[in-house]
Backbone bond lengths (Angstrom), bond angles and torsions (degrees), N, CA, C in turn:
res aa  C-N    CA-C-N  psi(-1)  N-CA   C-N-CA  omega(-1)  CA-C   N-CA-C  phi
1 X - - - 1.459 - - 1.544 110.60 -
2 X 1.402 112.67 -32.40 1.388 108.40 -169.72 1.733 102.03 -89.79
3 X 0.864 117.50 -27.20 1.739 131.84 -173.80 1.943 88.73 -68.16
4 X 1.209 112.49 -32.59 1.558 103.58 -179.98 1.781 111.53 -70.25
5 X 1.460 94.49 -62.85 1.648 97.67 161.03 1.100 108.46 -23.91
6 X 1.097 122.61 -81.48 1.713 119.59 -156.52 1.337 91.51 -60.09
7 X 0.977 138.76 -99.98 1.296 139.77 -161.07 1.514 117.16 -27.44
8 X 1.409 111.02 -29.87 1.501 116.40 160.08 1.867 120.03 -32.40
9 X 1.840 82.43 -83.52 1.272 125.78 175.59 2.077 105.77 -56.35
10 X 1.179 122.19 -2.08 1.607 115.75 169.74 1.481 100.21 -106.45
11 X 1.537 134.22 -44.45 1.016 147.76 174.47 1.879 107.29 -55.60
12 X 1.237 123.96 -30.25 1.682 127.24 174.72 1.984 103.19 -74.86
13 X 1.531 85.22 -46.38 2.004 99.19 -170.08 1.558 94.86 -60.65
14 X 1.156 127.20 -38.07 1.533 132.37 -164.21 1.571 94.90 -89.16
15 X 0.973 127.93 -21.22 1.583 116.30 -160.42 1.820 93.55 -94.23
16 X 1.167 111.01 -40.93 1.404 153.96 -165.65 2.127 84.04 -51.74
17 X 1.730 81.50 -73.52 1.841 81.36 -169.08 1.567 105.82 -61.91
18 X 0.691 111.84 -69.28 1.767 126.63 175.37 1.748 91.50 -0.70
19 X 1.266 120.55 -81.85 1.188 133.99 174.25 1.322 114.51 -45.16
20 X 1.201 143.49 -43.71 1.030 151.44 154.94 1.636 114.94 -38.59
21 X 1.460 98.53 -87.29 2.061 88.94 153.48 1.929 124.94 -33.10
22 X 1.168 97.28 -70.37 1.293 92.38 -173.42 1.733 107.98 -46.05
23 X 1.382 122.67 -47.56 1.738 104.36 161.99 1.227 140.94 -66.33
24 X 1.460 100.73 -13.51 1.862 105.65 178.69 2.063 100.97 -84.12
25 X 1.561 112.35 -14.22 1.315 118.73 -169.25 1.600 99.51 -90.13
26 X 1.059 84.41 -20.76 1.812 80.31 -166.58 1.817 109.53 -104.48
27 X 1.341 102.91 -6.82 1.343 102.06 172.86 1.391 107.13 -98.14
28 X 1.591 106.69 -20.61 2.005 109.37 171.28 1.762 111.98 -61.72
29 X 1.720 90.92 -30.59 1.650 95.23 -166.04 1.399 125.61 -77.97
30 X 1.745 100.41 -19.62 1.482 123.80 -179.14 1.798 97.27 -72.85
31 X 1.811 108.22 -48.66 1.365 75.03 -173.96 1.399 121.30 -97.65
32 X 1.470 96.41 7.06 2.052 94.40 173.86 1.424 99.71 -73.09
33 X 1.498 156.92 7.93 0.897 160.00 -153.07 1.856 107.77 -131.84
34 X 1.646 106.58 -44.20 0.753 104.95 153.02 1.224 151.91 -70.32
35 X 1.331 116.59 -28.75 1.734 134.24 142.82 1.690 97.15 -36.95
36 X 1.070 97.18 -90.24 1.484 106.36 -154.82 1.722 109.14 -42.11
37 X 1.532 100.16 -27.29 1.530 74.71 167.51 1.356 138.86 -92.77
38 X 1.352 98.92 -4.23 1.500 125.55 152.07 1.864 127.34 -35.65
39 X 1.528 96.47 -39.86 1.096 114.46 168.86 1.125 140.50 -45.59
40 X 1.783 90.51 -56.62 1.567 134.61 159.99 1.753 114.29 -20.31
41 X 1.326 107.32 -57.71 0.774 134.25 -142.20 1.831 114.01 -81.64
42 X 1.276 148.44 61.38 1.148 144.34 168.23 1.167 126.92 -102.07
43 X 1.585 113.33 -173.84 1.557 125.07 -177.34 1.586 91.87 -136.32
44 X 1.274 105.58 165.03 1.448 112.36 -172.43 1.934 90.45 -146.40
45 X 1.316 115.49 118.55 1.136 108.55 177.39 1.879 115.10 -132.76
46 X 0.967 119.53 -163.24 1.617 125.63 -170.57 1.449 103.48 -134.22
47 X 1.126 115.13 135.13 1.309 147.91 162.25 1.531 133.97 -88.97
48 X 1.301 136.89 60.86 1.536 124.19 -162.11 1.338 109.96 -82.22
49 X 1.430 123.79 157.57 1.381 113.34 151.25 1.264 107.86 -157.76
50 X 1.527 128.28 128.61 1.215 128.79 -166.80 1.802 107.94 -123.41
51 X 1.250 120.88 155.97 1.243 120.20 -172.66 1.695 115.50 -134.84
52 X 1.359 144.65 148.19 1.497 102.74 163.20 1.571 87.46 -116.47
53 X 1.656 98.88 161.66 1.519 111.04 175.32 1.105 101.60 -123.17
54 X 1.420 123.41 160.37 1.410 123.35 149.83 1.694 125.41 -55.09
55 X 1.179 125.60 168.86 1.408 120.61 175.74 1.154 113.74 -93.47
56 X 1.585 130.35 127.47 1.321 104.16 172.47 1.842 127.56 -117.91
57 X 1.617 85.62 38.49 1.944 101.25 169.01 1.245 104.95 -159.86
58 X 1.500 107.35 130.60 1.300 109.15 168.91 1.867 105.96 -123.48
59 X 1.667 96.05 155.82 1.350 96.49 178.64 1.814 91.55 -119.50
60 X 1.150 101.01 155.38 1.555 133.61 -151.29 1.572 121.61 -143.93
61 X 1.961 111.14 81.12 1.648 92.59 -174.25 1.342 92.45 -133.67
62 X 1.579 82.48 149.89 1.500 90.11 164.70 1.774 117.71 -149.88
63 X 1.835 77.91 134.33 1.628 103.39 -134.98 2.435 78.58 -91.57
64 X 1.190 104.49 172.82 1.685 121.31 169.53 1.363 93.17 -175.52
65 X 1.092 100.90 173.54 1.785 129.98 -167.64 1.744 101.35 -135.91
66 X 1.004 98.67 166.54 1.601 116.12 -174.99 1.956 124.49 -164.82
67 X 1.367 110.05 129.36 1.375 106.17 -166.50 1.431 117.47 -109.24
68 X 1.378 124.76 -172.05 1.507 118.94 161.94 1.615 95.21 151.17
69 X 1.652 99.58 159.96 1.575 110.07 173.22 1.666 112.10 -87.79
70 X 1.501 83.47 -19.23 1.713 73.65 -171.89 1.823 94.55 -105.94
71 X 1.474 100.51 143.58 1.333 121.58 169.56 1.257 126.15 -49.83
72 X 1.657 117.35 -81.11 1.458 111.03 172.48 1.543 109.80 -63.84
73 X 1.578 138.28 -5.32 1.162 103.56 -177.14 2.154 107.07 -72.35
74 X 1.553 97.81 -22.59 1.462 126.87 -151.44 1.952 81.84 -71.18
75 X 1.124 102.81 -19.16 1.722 105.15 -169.28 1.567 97.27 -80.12
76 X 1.066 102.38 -53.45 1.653 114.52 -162.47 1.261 109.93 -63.52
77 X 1.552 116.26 -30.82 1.600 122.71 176.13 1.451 108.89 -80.83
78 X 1.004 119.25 -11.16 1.557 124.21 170.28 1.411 103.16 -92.21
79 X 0.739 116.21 -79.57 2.239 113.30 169.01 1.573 89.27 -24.64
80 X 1.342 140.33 -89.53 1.351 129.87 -147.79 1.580 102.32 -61.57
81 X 1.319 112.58 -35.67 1.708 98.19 179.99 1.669 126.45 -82.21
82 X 1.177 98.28 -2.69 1.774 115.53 170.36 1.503 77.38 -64.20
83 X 1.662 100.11 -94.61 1.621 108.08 -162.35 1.301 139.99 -17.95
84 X 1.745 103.59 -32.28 1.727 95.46 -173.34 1.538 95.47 -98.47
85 X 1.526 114.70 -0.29 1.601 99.56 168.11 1.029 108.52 -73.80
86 X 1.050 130.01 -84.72 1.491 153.51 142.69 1.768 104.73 32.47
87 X 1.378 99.61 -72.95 1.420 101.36 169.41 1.743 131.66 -71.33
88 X 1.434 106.39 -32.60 1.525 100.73 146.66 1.210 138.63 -57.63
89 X 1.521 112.35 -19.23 1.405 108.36 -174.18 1.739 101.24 -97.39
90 X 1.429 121.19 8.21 0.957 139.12 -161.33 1.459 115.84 -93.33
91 X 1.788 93.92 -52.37 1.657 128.67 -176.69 1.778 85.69 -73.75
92 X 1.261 139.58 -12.40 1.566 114.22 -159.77 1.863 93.44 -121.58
93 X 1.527 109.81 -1.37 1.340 95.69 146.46 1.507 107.89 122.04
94 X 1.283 99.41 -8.87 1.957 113.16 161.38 1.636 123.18 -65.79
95 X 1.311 110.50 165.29 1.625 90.70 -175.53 1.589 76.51 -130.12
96 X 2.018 87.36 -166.17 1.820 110.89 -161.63 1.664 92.86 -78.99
97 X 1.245 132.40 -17.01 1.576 113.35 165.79 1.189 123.96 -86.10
98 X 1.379 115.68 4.16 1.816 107.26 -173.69 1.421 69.22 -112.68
99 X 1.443 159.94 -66.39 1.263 138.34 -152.17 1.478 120.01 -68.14
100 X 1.265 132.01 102.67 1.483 139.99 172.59 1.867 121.81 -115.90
101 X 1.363 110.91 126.94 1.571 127.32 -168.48 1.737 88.44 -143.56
102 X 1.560 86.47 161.57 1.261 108.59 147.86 1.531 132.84 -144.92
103 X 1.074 123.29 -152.49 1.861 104.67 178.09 1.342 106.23 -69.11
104 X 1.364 105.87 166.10 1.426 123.36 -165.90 1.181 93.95 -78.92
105 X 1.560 127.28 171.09 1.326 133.30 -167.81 1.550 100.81 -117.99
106 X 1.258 123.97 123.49 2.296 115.32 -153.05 1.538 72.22 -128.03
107 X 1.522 100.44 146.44 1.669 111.20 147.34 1.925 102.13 -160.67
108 X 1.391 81.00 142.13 1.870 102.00 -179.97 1.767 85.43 -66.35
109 X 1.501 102.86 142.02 1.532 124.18 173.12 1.579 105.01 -101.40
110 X 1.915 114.96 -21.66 1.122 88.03 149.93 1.918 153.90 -56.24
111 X 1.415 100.18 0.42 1.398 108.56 -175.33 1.249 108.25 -97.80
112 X 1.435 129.40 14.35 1.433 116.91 -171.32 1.833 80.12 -163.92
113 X 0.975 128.29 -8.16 1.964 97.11 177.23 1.423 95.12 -134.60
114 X 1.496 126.96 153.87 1.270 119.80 163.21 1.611 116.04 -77.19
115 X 1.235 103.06 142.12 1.061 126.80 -174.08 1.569 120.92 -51.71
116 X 1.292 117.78 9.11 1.455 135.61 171.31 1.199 98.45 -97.81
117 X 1.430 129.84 -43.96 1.264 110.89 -168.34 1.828 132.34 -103.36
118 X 1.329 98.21 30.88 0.839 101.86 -167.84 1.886 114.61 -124.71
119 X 0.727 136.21 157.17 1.538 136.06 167.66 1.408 139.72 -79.75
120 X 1.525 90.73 -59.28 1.493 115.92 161.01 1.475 122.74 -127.64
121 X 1.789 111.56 130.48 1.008 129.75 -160.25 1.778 110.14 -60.58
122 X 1.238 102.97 -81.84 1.568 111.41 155.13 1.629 135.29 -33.88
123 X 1.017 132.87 153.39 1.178 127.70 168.42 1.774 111.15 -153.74
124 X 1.312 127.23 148.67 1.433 116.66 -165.77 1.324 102.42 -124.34
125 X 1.792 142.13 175.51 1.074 113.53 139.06 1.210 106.00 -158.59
126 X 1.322 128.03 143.84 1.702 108.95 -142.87 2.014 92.21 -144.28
127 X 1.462 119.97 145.67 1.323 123.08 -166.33 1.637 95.80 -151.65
128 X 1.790 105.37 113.53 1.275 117.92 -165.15 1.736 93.42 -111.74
129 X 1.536 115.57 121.39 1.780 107.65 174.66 1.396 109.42 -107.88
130 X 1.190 110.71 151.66 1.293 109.20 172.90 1.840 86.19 -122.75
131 X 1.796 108.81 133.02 1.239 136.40 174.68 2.136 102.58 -92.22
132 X 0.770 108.01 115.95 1.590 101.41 179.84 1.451 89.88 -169.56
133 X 1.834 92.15 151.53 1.413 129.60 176.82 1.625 99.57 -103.40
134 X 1.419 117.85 21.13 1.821 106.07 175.76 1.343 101.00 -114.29
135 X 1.942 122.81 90.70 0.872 124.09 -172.78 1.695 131.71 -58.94
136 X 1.672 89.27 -41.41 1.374 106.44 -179.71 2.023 125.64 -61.74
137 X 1.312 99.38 -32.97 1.413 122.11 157.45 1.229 118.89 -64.79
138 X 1.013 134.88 -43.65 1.827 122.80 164.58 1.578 107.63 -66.84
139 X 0.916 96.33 -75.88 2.093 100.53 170.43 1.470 100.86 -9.25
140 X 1.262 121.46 -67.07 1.456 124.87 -178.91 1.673 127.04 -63.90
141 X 1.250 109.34 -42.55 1.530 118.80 169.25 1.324 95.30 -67.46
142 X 1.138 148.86 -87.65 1.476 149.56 -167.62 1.175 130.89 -3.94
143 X 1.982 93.98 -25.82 1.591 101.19 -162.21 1.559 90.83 -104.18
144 X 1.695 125.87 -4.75 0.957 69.49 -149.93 1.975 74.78 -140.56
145 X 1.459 121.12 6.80 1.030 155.81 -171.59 1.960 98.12 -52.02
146 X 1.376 112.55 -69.66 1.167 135.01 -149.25 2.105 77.02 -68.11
147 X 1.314 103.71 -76.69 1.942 95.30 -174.28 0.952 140.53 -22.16
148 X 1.768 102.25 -40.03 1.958 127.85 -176.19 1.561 81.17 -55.20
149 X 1.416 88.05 -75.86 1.823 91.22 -158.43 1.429 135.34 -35.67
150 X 1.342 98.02 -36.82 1.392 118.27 169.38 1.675 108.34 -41.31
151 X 1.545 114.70 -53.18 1.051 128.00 -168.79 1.755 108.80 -69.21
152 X 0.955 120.88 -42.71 1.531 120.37 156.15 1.635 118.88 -73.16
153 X 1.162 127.83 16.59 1.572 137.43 150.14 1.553 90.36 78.27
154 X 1.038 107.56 58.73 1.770 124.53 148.04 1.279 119.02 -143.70
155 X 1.499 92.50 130.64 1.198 110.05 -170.68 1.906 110.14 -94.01
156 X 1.273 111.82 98.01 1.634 108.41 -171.50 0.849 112.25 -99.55
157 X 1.429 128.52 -171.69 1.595 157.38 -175.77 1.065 126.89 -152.76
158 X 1.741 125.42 76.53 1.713 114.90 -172.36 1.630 106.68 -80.06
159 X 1.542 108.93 156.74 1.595 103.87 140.08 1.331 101.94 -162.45
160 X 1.285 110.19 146.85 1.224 131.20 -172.05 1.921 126.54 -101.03
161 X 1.408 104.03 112.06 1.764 90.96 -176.23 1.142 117.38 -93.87
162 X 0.971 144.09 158.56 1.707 140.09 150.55 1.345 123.27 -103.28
163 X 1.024 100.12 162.12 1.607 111.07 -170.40 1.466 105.65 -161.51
164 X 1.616 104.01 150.03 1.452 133.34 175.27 1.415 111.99 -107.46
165 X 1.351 118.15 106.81 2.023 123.65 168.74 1.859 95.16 -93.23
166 X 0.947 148.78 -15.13 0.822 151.26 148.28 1.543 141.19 18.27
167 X 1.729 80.73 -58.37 1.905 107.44 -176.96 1.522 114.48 -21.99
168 X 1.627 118.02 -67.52 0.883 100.97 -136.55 1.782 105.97 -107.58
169 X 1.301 93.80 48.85 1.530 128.32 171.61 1.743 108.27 -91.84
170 X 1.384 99.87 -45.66 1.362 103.63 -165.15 1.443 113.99 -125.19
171 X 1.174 109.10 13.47 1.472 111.19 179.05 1.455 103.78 -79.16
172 X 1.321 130.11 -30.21 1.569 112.63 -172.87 1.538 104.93 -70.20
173 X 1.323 131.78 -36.43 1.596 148.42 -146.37 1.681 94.53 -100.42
174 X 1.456 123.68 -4.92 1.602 133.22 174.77 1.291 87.11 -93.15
175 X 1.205 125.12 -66.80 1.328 131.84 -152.05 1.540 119.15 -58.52
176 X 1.269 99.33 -53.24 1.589 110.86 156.50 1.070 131.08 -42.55
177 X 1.297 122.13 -35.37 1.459 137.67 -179.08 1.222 121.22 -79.40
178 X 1.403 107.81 -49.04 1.621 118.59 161.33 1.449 125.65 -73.98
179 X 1.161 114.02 -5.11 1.801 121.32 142.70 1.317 119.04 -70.51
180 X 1.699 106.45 -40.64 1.507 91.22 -177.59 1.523 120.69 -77.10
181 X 1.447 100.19 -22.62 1.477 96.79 176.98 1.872 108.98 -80.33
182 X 0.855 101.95 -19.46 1.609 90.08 164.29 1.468 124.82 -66.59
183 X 0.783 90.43 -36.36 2.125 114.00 179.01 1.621 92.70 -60.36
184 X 1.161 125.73 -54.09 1.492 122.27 -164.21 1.620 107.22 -92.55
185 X 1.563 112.72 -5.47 1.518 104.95 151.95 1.207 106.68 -90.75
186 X 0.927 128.99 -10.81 1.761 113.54 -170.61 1.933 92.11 -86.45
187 X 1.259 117.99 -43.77 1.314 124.37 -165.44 2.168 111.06 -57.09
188 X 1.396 79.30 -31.98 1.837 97.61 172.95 1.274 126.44 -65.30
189 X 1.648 95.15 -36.50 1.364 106.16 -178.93 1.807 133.73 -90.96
190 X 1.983 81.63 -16.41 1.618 99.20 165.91 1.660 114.30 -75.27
191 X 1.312 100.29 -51.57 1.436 120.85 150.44 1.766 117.85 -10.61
192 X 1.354 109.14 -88.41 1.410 114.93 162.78 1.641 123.68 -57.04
193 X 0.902 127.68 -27.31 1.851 140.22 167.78 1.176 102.12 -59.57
194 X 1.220 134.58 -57.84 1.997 138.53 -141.35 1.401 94.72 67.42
195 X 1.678 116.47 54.28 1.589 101.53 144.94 1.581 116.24 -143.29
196 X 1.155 119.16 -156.64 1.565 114.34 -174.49 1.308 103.79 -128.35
197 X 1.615 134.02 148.81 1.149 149.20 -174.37 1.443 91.65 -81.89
198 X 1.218 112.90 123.57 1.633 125.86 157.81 1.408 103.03 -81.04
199 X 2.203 93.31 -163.50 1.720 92.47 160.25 1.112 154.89 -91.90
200 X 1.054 137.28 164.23 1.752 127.92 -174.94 1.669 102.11 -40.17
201 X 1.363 94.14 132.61 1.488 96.57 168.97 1.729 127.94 -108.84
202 X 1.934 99.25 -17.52 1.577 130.28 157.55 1.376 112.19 -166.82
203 X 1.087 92.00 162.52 1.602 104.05 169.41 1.880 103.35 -137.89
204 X 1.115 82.29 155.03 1.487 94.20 163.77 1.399 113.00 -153.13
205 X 1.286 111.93 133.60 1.875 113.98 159.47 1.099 130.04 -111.76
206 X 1.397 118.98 143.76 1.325 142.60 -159.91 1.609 108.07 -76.27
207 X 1.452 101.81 169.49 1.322 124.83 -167.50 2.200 105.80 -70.19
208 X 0.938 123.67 98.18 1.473 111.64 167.96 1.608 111.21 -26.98
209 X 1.298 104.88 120.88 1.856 115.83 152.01 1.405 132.15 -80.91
210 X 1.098 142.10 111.70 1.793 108.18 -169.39 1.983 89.60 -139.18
211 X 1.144 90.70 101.27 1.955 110.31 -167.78 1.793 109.18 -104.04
212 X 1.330 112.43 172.14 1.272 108.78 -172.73 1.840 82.26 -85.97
213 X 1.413 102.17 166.87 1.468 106.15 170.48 1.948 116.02 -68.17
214 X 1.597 87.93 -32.63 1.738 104.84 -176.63 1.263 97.01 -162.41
215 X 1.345 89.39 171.40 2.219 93.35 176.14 1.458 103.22 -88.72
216 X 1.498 130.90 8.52 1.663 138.49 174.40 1.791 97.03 -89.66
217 X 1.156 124.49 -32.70 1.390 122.01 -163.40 1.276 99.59 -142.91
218 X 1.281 136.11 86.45 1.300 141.08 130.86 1.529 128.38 -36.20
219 X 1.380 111.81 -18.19 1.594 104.27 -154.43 1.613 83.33 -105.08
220 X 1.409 132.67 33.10 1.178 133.23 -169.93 1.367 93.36 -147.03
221 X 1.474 111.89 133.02 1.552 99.60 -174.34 1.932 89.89 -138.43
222 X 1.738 97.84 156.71 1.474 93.72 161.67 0.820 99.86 -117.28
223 X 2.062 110.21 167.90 1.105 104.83 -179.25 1.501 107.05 -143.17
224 X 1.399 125.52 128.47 1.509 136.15 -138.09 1.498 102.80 -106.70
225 X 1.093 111.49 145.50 1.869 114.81 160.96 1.140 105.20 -170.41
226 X 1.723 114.04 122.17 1.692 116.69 154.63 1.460 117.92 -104.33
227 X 1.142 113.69 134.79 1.163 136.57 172.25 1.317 114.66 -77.15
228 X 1.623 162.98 123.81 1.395 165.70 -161.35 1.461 103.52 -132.58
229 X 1.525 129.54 117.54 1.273 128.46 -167.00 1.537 102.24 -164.45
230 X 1.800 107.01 128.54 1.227 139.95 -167.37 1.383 104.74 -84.00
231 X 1.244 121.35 132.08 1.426 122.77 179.32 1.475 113.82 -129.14
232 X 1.878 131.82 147.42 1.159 87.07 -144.98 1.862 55.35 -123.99
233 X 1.894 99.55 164.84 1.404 119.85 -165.02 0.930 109.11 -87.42
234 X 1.461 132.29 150.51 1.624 136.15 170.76 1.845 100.86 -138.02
């Protein structure tokens, strides 16, 4: 009788824990479930930040053509018309490393027109750059480059590009910025939800842009970067 008791009373203690586990397991499982779906849970937002800089290189050519039946004379007018560029761009304050050419580019027109229709056999066409960081000095020749020449019986064609080497001056201080503005879209959007921005879950950054400001001002460039960054919800 008493061997039942006990065995009663071990069989209640055992039934007792059992239940006990099974609620401490199932209230662990509710919230490991609940975490995890917590997890679930993000925003993925954008970051822009754009800047404009000045440019600080411009390239500068200016290209003409030249004709004739006779060959070496067609040479010699290219040698003399290198030279008086060359030296104008010389007199206005460039040197022999910002000025770079190479031979003129010649082709017989007999290989492509019949020979009735044409005037001159030869044809040349030659493109002298000057590479320089003296912005304000091209700006000024540019305007006024193509007329001179004219006046020494060349007929030219300038144009001038600009460009920014710049980048990697300001890429850390972009980058930053376009995190923070991501941070304060994500904060807007927890904001409007009823929830709270957790932690980064990725980021990624975008490709650098570096554009004219307009097709009026080239020598002004912007320069673009978005940042894309996962935020995880609370």
């Amino acid at each position: 009788m008493e061997e039942n008791k006990c065995l009663f009373k071990k069989n209640i203690v055992l039934g007792v824990s059992l239940v006990l586990a099974a609620l401490v397991l199932g209230i662990f499982m509710v919230c490991t479930i609940k975490t995890l779906k917590s997890y679930d849970d993000t925003v993925t937002v954008r970051g822009l930040c754009e800047k404009e800089v000045p440019a600080d290189r411009v390239v500068l050519r200016i290209s003409y053509s030249a004709q004739d039946n006779n060959l070496v004379n067609l040479r010699h007018a290219v040698e003399d018309n290198d030279k008086v560029i060359i030296s104008m761009l010389k007199q206005e304050g460039f040197t022999d490393d910002e000025i770079k050419y190479t031979s003129a580019r010649i082709n017989d027109r007999y290989d492509s027109y019949y020979t009735s229709n044409i005037t001159y056999r030869y044809g040349a066409s030659q493109t002298i750059s000057v590479f320089t960081s003296k912005m304000d000095l091209v700006g000024k020749l540019q305007k006024t480059i193509d007329a001179d020449l004219l006046k020494k019986d060349i007929i030219s064609s300038s144009y001038a590009s600009y460009e920014y080497h710049g980048l990697n001056e300001i890429k850390p201080s972009m980058i930053a910025e376009s995190l923070k503005n991501a941070r304060s879209a994500a904060d807007e959007f927890a904001k409007n939800s009823g929830s709270e921005i957790g932690k980064m879950r990725t980021a990624s950054q975008g490709y650098f842009e570096v554009d004219d400001l307009d097709e009026n001002t080239p020598q002004i460039k912007k320069v673009r970067v978005v940042s894309t960054v996962e935020y995880y919800l609370k």
